[in-house]
C-alpha positions in Angstrom: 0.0 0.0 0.0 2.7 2.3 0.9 4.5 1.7 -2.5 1.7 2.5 -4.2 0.7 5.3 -2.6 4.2 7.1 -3.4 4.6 5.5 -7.2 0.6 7.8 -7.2 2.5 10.3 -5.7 5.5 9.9 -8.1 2.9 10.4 -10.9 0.9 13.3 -9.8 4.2 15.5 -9.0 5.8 14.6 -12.1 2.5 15.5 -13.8 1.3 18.6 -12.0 5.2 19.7 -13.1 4.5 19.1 -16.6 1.3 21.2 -16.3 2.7 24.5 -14.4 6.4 24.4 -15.8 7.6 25.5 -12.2 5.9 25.2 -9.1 6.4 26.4 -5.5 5.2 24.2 -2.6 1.9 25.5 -2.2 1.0 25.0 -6.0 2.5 22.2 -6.5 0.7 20.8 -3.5 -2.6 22.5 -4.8 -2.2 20.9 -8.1 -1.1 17.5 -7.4 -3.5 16.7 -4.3 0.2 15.6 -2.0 -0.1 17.6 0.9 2.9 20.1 1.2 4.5 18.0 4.4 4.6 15.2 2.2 6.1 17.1 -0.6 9.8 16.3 0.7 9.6 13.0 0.4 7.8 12.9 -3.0 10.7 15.2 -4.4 13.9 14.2 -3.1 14.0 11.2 -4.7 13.0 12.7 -7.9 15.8 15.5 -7.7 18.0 12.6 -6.9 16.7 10.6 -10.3 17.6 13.5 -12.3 13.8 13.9 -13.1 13.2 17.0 -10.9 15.3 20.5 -10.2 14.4 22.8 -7.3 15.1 26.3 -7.9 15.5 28.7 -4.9 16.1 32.7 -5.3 13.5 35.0 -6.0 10.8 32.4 -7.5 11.9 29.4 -5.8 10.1 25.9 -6.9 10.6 22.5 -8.6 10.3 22.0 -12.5 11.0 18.7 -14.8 14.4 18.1 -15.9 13.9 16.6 -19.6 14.7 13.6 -18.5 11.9 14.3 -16.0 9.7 15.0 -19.2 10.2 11.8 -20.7 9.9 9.7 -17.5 6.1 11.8 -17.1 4.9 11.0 -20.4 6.2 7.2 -20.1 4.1 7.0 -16.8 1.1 9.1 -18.0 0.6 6.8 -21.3 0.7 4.2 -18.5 -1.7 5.6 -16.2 -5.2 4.1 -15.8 -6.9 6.5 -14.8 -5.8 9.3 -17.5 -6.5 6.2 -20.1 -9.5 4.9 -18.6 -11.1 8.6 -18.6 -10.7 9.0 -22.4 -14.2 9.0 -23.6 -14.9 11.3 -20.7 -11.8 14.0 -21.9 -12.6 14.0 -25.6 -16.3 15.0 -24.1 -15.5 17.9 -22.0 -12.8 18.9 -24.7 -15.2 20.3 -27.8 -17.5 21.4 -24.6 -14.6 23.1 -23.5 -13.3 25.3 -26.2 -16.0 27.5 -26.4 -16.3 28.4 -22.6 -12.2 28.6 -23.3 -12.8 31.6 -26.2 -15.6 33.2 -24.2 -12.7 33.5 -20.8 -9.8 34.7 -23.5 -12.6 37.6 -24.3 -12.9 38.1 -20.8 -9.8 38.8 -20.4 -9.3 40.9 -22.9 -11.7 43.4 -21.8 -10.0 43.6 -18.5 -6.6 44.4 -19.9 -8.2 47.2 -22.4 -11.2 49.1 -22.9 -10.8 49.5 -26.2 -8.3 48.6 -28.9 -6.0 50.8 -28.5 -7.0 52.3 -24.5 -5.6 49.7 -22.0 -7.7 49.4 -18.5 -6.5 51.5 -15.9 -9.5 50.1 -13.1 -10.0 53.6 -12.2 -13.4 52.5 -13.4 -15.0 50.3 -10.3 -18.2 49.8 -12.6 -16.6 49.1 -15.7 -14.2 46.5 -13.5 -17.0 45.4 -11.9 -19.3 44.0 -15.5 -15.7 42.6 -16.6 -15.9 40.3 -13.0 -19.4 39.7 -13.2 -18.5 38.4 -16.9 -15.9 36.4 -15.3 -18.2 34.9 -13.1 -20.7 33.6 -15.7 -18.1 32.3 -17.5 -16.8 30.4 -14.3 -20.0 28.9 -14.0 -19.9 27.5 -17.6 -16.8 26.0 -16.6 -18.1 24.6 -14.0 -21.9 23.2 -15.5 -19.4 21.4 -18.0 -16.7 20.0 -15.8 -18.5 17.0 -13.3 -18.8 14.1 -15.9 -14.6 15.2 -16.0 -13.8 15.5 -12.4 -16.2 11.9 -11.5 -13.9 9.7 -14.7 -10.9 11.7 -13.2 -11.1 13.2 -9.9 -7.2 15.0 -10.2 -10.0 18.1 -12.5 -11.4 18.6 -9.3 -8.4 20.2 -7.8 -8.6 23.0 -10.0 -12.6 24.1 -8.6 -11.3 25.8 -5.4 -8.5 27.4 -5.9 -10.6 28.8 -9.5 -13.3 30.1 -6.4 -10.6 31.3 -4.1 -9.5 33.2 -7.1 -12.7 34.5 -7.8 -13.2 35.6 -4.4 -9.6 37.7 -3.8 -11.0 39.3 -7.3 -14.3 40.5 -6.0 -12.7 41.6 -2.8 -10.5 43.9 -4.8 -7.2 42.2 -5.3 -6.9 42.6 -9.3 -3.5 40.7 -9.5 -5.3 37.6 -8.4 -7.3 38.4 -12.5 -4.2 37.5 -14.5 -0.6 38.0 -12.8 1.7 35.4 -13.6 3.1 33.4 -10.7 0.4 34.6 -8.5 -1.9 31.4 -8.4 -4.2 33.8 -10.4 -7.9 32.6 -12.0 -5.7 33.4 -15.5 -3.0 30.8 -14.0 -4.9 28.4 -12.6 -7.3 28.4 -15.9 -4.2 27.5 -18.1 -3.4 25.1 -15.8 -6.7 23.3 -16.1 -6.0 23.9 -20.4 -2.9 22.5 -20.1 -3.7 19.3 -18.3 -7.0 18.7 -20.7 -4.6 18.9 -23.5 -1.8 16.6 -22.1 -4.6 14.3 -20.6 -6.3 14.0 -24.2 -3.5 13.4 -26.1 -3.5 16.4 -27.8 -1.5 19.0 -29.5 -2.2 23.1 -29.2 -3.5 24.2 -32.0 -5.5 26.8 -33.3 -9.0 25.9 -31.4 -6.9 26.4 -28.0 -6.1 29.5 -29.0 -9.4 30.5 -29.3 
């Protein structure tokens, strides 16, 4: 039991680095469901393989080595769970897209105003449609997502931290919108992309794009 339990835990870091690139312990925790005591002894043996760097300095965290790369696709072609949820990913995929095109609007409206008059949010009520916008689109994400998270419960993780997210935003933190590196709805979004696309099988292309 206890070998299994760290080869699941072997997987889900290696694959939660794949999706966020680099990670600090709180993400990385967040996004692969291993508590952040346990994190230790789920990476040290992965730095020690080769398969995983930690960075410290200003943004500290763990990212895949390549050879890290290759060892997470080997083991995620081989997992049953990602292969046994297949039907259930090519589903929410085409439902997908269209809720992705209608957040990439969404965002675009809360960097500018206007082609060429970026958004200062000196404007609480124009800031304020953008979030409500955000909101409805949240909920199409989420109206779409539970045949997903009940074939492969790792989609689940994403629905708090998208709420807690949500919530910093209507409080009045706008870096929790977009900022990069800030566990932002815009990061933890691409996250979930990321992870349908790697899930799937697939390859960015122009549909992901929106």
């Amino acid at each position: 039991m206890v070998h299994a339990q760290q080869d699941q835990h072997t997987f889900d870091v290696l694959h939660s680095l794949r999706v966020k690139g680099l990670a600090n312990d709180n993400v990385l925790s967040a996004l692969s469901g291993v508590p952040v005591e346990d994190l230790p002894a789920a990476l040290d043996p992965l730095v020690e393989q080769g398969l995983v760097v930690r960075r410290e300095g200003r943004m500290p965290g763990a990212m895949l080595t390549p050879a890290g790369k290759a060892e997470h696709l080997r083991l995620l072609a081989q997992d049953p769970a990602t292969t046994g949820a297949a039907t259930a990913l090519t589903a929410f995929y085409d439902r997908f897209l269209p809720i992705n095109s209608d957040f990439k609007m969404v965002c675009q409206r809360w960097q500018m105003r206007s082609d060429d008059t970026p958004n200062d949010h000196g404007d609480p009520i124009y800031d304020g449609e953008v979030v409500g916008a955000l909101a409805q689109t949240d909920e199409q994400l989420r109206a779409s997502l539970p045949e997903l998270v009940d074939a492969l419960p790792r989609f689940g993780r994403y629905l708090p931290r998208l709420s807690a997210a949500l919530d910093r935003i209507r409080g009045g933190d706008n870096a929790s919108f977009a900022r990069p590196m800030y566990d932002s709805y815009h990061d933890i979004w691409m996250e979930l992309h990321e992870d349908l696309i790697l899930s799937a099988g697939r390859t960015r292309g122009a549909a992901d794009e929106g």
